[in-house]
C-alpha positions in Angstrom: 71.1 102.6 121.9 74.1 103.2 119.6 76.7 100.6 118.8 79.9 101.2 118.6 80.6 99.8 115.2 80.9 103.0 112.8 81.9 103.4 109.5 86.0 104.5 109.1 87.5 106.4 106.5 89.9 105.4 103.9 93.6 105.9 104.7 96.7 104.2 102.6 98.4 101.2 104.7 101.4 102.3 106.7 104.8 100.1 107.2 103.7 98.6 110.4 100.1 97.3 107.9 102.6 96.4 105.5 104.9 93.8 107.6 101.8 92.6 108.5 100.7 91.8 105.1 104.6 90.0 104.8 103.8 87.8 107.8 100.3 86.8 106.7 98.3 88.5 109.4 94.8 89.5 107.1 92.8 91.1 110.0 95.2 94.5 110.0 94.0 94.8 106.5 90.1 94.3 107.0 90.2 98.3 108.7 92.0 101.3 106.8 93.1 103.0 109.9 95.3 102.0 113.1 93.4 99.1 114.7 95.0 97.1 118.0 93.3 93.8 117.3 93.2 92.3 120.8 95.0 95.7 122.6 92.0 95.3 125.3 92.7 93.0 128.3 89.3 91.8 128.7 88.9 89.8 132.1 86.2 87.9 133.7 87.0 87.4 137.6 84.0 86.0 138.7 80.4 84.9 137.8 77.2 84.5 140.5 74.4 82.5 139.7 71.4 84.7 141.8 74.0 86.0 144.2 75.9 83.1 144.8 79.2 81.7 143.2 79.1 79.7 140.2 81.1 76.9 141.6 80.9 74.0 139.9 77.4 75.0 138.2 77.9 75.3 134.1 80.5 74.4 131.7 83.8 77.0 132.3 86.1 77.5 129.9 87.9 80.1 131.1 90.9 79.6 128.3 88.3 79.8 125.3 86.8 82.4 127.3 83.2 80.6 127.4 80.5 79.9 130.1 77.8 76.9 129.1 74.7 77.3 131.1 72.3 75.3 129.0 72.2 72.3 131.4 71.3 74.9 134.0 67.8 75.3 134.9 65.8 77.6 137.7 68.4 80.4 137.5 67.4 84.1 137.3 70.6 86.5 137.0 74.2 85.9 135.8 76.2 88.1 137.2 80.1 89.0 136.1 82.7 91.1 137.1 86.1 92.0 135.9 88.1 94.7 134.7 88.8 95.8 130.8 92.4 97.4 130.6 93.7 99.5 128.0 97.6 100.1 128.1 99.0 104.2 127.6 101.0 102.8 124.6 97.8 101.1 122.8 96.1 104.9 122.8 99.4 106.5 121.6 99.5 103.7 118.8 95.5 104.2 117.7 95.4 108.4 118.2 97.3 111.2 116.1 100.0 112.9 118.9 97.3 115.7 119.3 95.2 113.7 121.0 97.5 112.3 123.1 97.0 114.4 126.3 93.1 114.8 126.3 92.1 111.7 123.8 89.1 111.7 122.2 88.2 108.0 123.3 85.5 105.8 124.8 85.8 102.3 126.4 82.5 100.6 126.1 81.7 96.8 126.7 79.3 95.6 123.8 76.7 92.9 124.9 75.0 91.5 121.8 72.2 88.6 122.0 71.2 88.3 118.4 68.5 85.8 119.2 66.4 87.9 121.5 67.3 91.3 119.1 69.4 92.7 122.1 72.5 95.1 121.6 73.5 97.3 124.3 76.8 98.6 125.6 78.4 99.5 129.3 80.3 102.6 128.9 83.4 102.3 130.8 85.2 104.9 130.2 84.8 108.3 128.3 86.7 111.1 127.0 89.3 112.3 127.6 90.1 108.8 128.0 93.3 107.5 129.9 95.4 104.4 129.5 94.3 102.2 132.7 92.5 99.2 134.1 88.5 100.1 134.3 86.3 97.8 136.6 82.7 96.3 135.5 80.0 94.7 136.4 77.4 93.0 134.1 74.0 91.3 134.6 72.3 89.1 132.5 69.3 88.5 133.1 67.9 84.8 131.7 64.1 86.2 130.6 65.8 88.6 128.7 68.0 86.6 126.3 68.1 83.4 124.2 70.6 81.6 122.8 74.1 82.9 122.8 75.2 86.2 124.2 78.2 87.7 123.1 80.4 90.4 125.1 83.2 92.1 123.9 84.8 95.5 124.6 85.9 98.2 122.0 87.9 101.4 121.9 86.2 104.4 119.6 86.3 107.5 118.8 84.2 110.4 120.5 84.7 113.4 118.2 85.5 113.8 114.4 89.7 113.5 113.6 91.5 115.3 111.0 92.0 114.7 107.7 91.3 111.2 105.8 94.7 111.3 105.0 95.5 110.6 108.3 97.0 106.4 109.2 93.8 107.3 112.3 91.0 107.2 112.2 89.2 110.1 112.0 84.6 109.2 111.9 83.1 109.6 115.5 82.2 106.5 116.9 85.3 104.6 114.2 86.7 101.4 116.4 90.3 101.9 117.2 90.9 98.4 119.4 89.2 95.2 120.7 89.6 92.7 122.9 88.9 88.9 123.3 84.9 87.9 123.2 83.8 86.2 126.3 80.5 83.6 125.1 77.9 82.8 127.2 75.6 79.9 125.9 71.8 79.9 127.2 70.3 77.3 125.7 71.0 75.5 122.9 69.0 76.9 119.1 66.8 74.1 118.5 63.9 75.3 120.8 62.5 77.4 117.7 60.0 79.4 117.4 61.1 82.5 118.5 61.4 85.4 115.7 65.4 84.7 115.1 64.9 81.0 116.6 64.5 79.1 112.9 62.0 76.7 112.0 64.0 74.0 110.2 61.3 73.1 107.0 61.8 71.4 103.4 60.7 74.4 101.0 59.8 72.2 98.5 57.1 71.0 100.8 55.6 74.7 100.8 54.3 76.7 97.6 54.8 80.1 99.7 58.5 79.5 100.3 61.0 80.4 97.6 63.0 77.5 95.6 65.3 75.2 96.5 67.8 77.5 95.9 67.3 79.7 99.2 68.9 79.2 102.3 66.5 81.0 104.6 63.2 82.6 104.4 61.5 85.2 107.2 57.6 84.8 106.9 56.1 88.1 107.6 52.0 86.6 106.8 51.8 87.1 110.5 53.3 90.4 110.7 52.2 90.3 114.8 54.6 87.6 115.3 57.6 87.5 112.5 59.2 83.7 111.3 62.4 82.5 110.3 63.1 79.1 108.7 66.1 77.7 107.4 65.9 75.1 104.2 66.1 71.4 105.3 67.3 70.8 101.7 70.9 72.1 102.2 71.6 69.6 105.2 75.7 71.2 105.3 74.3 74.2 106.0 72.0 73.2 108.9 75.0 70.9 110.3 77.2 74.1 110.6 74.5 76.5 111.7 73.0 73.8 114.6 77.2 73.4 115.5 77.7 74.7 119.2 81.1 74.7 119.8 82.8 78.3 120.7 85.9 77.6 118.5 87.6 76.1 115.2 86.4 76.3 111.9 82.8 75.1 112.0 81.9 77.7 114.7 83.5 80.2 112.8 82.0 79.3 109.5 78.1 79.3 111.6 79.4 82.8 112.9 79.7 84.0 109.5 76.3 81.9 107.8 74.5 83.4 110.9 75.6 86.9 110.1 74.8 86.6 106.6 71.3 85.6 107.4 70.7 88.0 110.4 71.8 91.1 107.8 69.2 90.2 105.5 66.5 89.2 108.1 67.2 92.5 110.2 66.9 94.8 107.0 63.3 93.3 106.1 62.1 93.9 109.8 63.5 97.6 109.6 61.4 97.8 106.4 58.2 96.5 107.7 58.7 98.4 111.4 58.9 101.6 109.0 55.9 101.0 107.6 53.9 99.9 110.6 55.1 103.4 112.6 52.9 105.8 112.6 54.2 109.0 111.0 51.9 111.0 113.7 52.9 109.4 116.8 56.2 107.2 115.8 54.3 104.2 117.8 54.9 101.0 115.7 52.0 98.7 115.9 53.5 95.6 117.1 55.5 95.1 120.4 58.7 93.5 118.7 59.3 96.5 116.3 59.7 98.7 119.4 62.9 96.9 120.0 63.8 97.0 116.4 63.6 101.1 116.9 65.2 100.7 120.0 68.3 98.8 118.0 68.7 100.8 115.2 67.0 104.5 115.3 70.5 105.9 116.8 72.4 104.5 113.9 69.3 105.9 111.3 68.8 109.8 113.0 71.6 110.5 115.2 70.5 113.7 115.4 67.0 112.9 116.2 65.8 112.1 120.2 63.6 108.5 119.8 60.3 109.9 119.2 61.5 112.5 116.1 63.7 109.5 115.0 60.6 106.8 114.8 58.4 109.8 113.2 61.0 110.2 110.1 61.1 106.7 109.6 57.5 106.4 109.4 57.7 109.7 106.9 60.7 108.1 104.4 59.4 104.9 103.8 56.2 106.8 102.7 57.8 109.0 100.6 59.2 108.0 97.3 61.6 110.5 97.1 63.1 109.6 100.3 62.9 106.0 100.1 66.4 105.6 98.1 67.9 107.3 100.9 66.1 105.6 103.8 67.2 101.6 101.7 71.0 103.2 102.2 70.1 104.4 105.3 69.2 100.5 106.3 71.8 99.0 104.9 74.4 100.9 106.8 72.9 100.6 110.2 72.3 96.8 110.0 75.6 95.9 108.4 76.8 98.2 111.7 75.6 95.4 114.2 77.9 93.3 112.7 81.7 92.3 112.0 81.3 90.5 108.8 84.7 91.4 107.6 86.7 90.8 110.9 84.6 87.4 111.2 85.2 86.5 107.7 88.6 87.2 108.0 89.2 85.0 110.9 87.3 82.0 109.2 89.9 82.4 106.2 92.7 82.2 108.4 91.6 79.2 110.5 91.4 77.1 106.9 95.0 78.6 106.0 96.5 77.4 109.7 94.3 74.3 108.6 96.1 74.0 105.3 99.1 74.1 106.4 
């Protein structure tokens, strides 16, 4: 499945970049193109618990735009619908004039469930791509996911721009606009276990886990069934990664401690899924690395259908001379399932509101 977050080229900040820089706003500068941070109307107008209303079942939020269903039980399907709208104006801001009448856009809703290594995205509208109000419908269905699942739409780019000197962006597949996250909480993250449900331990207790000095550790001694564990010896850090609120500082620091450790977690699984694929038959040995392929092998070979993709993998990680470009190959495809910047970014400005 491919994601949606791409690499962008470099580009000098415009005026509109630089009044934004005057007035304190850091996010315009995290991208180095034309971004509308918020430019999508993202609304949820209704939910169904197995085919009937929510009512009063859950924990709605609908200012924070968050849905608790952790005191929930004996539910199989959430169901939401809504529209995503993208005004005419926002694709004139975020596209070259060129583009203007036939524009090289897609309008995709993102679904990410970290916990149960799920990413996948609703296309709602491709190029040419007009300003307008697109309708969806979503399921989630509870056996699938864990945790927290995260939905969110984005605006990108569906064929290659002009020149990097452009104030657009100009990579296919570059983001060009967001909207608001809608949060939908599961269950809560202390029924570990799970490959990317932590085990809470003291490392000091444990001659196989690095020092003291370590926040997190993945155990790969049973390679059939991967663990994480997070160090009981840095008891701040477990506070703000157990918090479970879906705003303000502390859930926007655990955002950003969470995507830390994912990064690193998700690059040693891609390592070990490489080597446990078969360079004959791209079948990796263990169930759980097929949806590690399934997550990243777009992002590796884009040029490659599944099968080709998985069989190359298996063939860099065994070659020396390709195994510099296969670690650079990792590193941008993992740090692609992620926002570190944008979330980063928003945790700095919540302490300087804070501060004020």
């Amino acid at each position: 499945m491919a994601t949606v977050n791409e690499e962008v080229d470099g580009a000098e900040p415009d005026e509109k970049e630089e009044e934004d820089i005057q007035t304190g706003s850091l996010v315009s500068q995290s991208l180095p193109h034309e971004y509308q941070k918020e430019g999508l109307k993202f609304d949820v107008e209704s939910f169904r618990l197995d085919d009937a209303p929510l009512g009063d079942r859950g924990d709605l939020d609908e200012d924070d735009q968050f849905l608790s269903l952790v005191d929930e039980g004996n539910w199989e399907t959430l169901e939401l619908e809504g529209t995503v709208a993208i005004e005419q104006d926002s694709v004139e801001d975020v596209f070259p004039f060129n583009e203007w009448e036939e524009t090289p856009g897609r309008l995709a809703l993102v679904k990410e469930n970290p916990l149960a290594m799920s990413r996948d995205r609703q296309i709602l509208a491709d190029s040419p791509l007009d300003g307008g109000t697109k309708d969806f419908t979503l399921c989630i269905n509870r056996d699938d996911h864990r945790g927290r699942v995260k939905i969110k739409p984005f605006l990108t780019r569906t064929e290659k721009g002009g020149s990097s000197g452009s104030k657009h962006a100009s990579k296919i597949g570059a983001r060009v606009a967001d909207g608001l996250s809608w949060t939908i909480r599961l269950d809560e993250r202390d029924d570990g276990g799970s490959l990317l449900m932590p085990i809470i331990e003291d490392f000091s207790d444990y001659d196989r886990f690095p020092d003291d000095n370590h926040i997190h550790y993945l155990s790969l001694e049973a390679p059939r069934n991967p663990q994480l564990y997070l160090n009981k010896e840095h008891p701040q850090v477990i506070k703000v990664l157990n918090n479970s609120g879906p705003t303000g500082g502390p859930p926007r620091l655990r955002d950003v401690l969470y995507d830390y450790i994912e990064h690193s977690v998700w690059t040693q699984l891609l390592m070990q899924t490489a080597r446990d694929t078969s360079p004959d038959t791209g079948e990796p040995e263990y169930g759980w690395q097929e949806d590690v392929l399934d997550i990243f092998l777009d992002d590796l070979y884009q040029d490659l259908d599944d099968n080709e993709a998985a069989i190359q993998l298996a063939e860099d990680v065994r070659s020396h001379v390709d195994i510099p470009d296969l670690v650079q190959r990792i590193e941008r495809a993992v740090h692609q399932q992620y926002d570190i910047p944008s979330d980063t970014t928003n945790l700095i400005e919540e302490a300087i509101q804070s501060g004020d």
